[in-house]
mmJSON file of the N, C-alpha and C atoms, coordinates in Angstrom:
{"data_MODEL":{"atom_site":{
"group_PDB":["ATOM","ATOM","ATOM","ATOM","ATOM","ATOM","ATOM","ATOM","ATOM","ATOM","ATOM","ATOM","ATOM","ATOM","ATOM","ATOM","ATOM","ATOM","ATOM","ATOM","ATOM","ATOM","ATOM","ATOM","ATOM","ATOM","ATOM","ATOM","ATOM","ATOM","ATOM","ATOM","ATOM","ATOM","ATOM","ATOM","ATOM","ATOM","ATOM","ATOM","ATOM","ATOM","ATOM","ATOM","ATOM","ATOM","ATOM","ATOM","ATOM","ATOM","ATOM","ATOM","ATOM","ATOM","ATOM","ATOM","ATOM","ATOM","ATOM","ATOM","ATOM","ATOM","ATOM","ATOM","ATOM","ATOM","ATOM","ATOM","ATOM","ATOM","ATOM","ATOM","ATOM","ATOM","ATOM","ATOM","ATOM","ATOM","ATOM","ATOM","ATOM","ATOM","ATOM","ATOM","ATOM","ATOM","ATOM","ATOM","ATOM","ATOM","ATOM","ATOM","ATOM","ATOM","ATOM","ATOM","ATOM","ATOM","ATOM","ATOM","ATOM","ATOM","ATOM","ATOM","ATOM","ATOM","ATOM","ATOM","ATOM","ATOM","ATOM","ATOM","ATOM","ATOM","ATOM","ATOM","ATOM","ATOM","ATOM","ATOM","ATOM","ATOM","ATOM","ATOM","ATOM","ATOM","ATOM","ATOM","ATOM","ATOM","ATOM","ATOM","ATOM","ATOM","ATOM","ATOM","ATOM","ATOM","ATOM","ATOM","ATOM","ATOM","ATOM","ATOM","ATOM","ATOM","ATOM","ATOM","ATOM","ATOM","ATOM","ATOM","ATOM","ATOM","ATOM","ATOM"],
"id":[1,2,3,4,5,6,7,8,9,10,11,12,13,14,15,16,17,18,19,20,21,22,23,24,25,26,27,28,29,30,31,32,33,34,35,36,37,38,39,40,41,42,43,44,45,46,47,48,49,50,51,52,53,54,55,56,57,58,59,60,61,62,63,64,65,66,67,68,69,70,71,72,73,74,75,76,77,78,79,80,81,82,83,84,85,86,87,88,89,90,91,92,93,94,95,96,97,98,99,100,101,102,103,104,105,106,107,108,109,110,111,112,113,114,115,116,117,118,119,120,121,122,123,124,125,126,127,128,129,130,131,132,133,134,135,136,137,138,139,140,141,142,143,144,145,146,147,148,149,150,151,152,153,154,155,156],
"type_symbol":["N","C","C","N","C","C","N","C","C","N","C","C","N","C","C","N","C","C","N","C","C","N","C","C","N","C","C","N","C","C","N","C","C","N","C","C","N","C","C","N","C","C","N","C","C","N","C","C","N","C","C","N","C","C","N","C","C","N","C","C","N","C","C","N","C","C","N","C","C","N","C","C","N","C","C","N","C","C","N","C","C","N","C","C","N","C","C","N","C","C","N","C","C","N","C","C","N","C","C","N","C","C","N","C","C","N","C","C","N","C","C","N","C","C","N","C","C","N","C","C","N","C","C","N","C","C","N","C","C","N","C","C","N","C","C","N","C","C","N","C","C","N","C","C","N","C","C","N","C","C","N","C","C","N","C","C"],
"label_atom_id":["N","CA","C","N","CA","C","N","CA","C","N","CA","C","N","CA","C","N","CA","C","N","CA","C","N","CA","C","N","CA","C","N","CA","C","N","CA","C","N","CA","C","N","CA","C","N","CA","C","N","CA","C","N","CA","C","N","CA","C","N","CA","C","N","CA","C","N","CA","C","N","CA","C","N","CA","C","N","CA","C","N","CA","C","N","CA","C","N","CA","C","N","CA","C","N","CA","C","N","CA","C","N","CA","C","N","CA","C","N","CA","C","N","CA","C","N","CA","C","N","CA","C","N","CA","C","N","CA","C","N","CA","C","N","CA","C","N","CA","C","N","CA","C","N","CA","C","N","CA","C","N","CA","C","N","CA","C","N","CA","C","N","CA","C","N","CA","C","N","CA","C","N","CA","C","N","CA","C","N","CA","C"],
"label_alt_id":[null,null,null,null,null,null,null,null,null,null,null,null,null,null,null,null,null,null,null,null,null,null,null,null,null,null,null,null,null,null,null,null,null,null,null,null,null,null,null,null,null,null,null,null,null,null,null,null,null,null,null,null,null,null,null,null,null,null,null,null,null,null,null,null,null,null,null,null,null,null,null,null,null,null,null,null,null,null,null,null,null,null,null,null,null,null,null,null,null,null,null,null,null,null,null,null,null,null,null,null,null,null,null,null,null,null,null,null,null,null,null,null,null,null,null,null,null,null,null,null,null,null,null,null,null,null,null,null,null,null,null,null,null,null,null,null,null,null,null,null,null,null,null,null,null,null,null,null,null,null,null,null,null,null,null,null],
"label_comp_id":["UNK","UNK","UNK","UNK","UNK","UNK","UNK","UNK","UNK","UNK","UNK","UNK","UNK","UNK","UNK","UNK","UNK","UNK","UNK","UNK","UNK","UNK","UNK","UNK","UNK","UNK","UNK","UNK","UNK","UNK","UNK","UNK","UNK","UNK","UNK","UNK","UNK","UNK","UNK","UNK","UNK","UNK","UNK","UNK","UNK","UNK","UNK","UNK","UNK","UNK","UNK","UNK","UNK","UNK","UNK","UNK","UNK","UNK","UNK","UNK","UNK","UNK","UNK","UNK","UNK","UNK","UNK","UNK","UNK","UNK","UNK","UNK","UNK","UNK","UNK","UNK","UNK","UNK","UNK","UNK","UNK","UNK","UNK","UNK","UNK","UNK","UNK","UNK","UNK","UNK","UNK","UNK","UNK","UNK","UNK","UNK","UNK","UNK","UNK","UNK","UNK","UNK","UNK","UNK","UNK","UNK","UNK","UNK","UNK","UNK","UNK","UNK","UNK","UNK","UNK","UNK","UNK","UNK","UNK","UNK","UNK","UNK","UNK","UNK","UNK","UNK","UNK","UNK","UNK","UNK","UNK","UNK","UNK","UNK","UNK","UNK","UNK","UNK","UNK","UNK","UNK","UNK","UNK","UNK","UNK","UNK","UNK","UNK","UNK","UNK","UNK","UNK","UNK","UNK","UNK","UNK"],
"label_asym_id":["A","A","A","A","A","A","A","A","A","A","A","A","A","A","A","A","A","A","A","A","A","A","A","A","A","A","A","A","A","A","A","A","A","A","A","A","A","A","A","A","A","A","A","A","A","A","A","A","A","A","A","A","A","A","A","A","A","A","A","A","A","A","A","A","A","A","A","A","A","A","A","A","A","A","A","A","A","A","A","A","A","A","A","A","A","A","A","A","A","A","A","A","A","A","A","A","A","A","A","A","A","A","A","A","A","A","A","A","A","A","A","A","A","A","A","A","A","A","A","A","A","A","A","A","A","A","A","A","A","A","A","A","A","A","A","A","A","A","A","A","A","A","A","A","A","A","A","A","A","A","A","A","A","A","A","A"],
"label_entity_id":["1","1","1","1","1","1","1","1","1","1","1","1","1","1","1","1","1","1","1","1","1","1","1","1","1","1","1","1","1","1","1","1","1","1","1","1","1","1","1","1","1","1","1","1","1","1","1","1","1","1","1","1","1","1","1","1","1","1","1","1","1","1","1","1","1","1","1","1","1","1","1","1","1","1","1","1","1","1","1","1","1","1","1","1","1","1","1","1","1","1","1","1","1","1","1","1","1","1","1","1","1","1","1","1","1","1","1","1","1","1","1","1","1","1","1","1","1","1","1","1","1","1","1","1","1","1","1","1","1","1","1","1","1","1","1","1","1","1","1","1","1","1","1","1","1","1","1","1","1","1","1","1","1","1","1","1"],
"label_seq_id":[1,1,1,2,2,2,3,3,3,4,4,4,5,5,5,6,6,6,7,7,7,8,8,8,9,9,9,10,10,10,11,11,11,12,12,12,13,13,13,14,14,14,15,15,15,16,16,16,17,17,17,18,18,18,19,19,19,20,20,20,21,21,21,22,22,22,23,23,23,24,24,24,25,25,25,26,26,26,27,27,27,28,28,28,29,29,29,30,30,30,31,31,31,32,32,32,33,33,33,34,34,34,35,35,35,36,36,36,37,37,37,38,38,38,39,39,39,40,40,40,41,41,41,42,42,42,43,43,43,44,44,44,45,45,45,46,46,46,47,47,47,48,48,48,49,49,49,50,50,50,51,51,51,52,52,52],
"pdbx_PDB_ins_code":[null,null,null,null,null,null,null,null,null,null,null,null,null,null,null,null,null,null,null,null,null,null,null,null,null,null,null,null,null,null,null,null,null,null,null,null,null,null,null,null,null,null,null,null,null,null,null,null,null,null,null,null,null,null,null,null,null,null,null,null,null,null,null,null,null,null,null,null,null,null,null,null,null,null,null,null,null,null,null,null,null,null,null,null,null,null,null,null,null,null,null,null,null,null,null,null,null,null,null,null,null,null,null,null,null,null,null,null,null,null,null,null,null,null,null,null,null,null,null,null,null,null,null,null,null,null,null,null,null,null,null,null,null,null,null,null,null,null,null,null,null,null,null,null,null,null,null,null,null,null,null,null,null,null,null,null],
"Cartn_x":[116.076,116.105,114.816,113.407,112.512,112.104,112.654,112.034,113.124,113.977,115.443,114.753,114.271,113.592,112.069,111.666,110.103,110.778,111.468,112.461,112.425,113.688,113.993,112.781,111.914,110.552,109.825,109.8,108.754,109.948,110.806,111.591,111.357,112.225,111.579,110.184,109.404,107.647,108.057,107.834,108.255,109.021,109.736,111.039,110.339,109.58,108.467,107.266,106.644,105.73,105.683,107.13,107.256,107.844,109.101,109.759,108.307,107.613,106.917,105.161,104.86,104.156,105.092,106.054,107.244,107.432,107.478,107.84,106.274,105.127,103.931,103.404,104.265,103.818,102.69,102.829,102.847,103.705,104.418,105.348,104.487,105.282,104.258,103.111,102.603,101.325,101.716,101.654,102.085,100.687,99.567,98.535,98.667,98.731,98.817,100.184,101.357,102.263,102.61,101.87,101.27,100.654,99.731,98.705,99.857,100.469,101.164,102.172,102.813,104.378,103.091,102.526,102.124,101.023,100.336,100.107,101.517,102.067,103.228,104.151,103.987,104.895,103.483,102.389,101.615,101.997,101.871,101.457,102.9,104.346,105.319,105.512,104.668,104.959,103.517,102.963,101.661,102.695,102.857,103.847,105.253,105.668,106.83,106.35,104.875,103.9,103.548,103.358,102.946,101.326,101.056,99.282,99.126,99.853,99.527,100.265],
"Cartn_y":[78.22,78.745,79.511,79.078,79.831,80.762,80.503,81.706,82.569,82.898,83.174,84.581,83.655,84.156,85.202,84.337,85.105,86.353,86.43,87.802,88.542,88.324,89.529,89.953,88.854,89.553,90.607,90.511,91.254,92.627,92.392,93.441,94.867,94.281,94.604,95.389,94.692,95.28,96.298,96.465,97.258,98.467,98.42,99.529,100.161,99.513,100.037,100.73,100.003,100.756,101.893,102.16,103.076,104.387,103.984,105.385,105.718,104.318,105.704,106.712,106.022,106.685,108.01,108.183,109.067,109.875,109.966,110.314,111.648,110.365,111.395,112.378,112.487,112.931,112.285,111.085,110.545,109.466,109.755,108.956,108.162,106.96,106.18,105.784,105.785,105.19,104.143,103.279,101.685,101.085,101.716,101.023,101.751,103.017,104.05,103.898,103.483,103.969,102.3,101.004,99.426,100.127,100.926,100.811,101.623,102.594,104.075,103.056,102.227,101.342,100.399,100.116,99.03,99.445,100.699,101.322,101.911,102.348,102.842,101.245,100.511,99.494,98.88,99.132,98.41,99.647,101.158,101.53,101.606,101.478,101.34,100.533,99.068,98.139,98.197,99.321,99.103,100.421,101.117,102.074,101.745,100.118,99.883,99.02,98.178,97.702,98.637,100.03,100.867,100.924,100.384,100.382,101.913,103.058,104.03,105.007],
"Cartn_z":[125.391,124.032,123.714,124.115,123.726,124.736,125.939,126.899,126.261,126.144,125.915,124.504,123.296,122.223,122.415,123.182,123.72,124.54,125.563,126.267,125.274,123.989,123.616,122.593,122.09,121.275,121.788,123.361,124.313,124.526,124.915,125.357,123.724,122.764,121.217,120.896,121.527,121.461,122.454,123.874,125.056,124.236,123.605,123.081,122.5,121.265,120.085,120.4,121.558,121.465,122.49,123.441,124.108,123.422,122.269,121.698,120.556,120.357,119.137,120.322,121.357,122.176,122.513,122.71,123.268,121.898,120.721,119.219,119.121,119.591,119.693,120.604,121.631,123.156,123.91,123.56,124.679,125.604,125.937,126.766,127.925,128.053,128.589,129.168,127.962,127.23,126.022,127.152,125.939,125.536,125.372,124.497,122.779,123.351,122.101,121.429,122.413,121.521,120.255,120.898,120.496,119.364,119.389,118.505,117.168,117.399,116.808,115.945,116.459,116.201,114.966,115.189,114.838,113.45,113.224,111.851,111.133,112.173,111.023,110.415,111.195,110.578,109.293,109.007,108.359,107.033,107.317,106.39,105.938,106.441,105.957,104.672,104.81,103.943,103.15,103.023,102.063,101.1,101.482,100.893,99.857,100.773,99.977,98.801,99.079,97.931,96.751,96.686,96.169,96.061,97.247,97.095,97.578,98.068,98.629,98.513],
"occupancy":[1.0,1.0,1.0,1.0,1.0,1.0,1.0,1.0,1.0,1.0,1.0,1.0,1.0,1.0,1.0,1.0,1.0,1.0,1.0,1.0,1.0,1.0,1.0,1.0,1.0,1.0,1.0,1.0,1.0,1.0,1.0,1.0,1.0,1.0,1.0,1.0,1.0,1.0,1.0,1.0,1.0,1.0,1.0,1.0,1.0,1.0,1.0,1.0,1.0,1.0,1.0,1.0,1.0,1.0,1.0,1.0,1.0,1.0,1.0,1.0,1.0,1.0,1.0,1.0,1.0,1.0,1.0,1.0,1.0,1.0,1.0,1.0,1.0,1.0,1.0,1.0,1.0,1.0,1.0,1.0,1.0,1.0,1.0,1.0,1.0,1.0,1.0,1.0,1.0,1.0,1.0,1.0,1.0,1.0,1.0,1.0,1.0,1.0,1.0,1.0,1.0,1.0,1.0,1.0,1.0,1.0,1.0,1.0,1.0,1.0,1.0,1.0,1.0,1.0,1.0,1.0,1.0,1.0,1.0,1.0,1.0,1.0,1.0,1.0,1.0,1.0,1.0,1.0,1.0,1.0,1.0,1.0,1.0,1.0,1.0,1.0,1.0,1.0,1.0,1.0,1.0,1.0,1.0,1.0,1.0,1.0,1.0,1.0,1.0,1.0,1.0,1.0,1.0,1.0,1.0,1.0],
"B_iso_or_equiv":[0.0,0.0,0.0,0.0,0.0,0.0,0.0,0.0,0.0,0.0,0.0,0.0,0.0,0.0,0.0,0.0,0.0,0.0,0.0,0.0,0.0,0.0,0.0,0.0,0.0,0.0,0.0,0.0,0.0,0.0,0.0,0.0,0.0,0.0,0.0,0.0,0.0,0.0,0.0,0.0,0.0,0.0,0.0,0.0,0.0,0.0,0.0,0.0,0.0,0.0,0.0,0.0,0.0,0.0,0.0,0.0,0.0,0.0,0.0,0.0,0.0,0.0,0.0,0.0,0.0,0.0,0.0,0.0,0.0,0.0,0.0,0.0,0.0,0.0,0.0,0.0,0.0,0.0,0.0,0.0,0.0,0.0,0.0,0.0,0.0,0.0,0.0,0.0,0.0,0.0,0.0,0.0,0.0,0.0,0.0,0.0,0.0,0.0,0.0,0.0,0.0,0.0,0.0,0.0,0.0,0.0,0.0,0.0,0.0,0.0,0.0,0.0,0.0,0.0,0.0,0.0,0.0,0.0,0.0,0.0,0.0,0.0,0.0,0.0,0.0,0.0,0.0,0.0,0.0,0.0,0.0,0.0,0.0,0.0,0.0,0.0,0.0,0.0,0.0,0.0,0.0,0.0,0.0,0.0,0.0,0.0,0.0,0.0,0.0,0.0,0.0,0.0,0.0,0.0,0.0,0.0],
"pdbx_formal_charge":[null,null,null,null,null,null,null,null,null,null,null,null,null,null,null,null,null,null,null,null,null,null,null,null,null,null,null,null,null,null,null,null,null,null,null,null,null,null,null,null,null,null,null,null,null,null,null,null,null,null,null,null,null,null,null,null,null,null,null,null,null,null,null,null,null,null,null,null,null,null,null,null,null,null,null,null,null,null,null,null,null,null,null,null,null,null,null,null,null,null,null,null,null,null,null,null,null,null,null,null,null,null,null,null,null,null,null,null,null,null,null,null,null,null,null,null,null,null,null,null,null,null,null,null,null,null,null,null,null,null,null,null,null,null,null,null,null,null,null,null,null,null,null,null,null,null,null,null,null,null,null,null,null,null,null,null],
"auth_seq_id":[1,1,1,2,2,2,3,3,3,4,4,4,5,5,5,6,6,6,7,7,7,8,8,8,9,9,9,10,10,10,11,11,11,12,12,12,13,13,13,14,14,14,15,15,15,16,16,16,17,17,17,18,18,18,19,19,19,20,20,20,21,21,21,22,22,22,23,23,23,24,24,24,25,25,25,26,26,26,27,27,27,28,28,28,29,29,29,30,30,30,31,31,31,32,32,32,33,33,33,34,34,34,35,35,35,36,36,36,37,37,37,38,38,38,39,39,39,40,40,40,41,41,41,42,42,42,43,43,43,44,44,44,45,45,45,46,46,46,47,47,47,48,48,48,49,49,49,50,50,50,51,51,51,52,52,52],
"auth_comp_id":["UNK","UNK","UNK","UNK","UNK","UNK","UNK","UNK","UNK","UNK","UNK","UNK","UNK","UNK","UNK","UNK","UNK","UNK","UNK","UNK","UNK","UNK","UNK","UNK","UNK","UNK","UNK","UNK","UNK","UNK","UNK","UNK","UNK","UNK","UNK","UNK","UNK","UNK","UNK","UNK","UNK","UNK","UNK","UNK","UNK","UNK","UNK","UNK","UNK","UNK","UNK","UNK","UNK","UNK","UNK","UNK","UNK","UNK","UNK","UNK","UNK","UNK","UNK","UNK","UNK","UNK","UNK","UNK","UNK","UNK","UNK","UNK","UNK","UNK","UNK","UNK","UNK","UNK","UNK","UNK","UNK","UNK","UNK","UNK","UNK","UNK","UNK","UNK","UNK","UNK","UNK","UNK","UNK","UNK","UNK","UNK","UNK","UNK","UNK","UNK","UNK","UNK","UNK","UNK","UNK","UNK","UNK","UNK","UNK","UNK","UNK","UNK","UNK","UNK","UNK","UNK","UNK","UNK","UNK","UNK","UNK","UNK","UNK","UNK","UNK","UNK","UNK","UNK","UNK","UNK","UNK","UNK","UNK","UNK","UNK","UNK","UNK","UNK","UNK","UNK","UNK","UNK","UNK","UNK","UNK","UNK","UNK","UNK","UNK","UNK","UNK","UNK","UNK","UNK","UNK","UNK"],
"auth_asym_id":["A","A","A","A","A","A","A","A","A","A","A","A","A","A","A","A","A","A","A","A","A","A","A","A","A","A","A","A","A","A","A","A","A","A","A","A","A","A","A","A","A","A","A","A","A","A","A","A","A","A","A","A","A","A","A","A","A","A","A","A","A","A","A","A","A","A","A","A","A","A","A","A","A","A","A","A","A","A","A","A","A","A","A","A","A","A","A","A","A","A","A","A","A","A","A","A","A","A","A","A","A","A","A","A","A","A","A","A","A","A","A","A","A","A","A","A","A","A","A","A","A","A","A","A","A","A","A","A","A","A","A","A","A","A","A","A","A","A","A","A","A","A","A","A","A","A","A","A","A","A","A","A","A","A","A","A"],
"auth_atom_id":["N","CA","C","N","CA","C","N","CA","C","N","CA","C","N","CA","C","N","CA","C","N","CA","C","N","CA","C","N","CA","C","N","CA","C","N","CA","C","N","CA","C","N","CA","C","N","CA","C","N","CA","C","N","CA","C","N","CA","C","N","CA","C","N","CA","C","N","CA","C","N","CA","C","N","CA","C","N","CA","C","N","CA","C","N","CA","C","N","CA","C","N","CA","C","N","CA","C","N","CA","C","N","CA","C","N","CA","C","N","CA","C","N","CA","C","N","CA","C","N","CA","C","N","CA","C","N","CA","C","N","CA","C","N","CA","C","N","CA","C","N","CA","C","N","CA","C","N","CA","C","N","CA","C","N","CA","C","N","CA","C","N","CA","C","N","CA","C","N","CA","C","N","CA","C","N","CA","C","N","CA","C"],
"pdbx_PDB_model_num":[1,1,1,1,1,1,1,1,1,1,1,1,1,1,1,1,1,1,1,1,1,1,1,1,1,1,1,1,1,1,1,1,1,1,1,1,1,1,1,1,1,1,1,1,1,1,1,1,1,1,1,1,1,1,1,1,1,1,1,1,1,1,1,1,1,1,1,1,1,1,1,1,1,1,1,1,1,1,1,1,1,1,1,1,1,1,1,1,1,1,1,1,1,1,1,1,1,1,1,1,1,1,1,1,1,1,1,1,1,1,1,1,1,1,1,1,1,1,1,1,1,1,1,1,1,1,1,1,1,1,1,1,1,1,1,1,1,1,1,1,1,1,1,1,1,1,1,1,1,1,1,1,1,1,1,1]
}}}
């Protein structure tokens, strides 16, 4: 059950941070595209806060 859960979390991250590295030109580059997935998902929800 939890390896099972931990799989598809990682697989999930892997997807994310490859199409949005790939979105920016850079295709695989999974530090940048980690870092890229991972401000847009912050400033997504500072946006839906209306802090911005």
């Amino acid at each position: 059950e939890v390896d099972s859960r931990l799989k598809d979390i990682m697989v999930t991250i892997f997807h994310n941070s490859y199409d949005a590295a790939k979105k920016y030109g850079m295709e695989g580059n999974l530090v940048a595209g980690a870092n890229i997935a991972g401000f847009e998902k912050i400033a997504d929800a500072m946006i839906a806060q209306g802090v911005c």
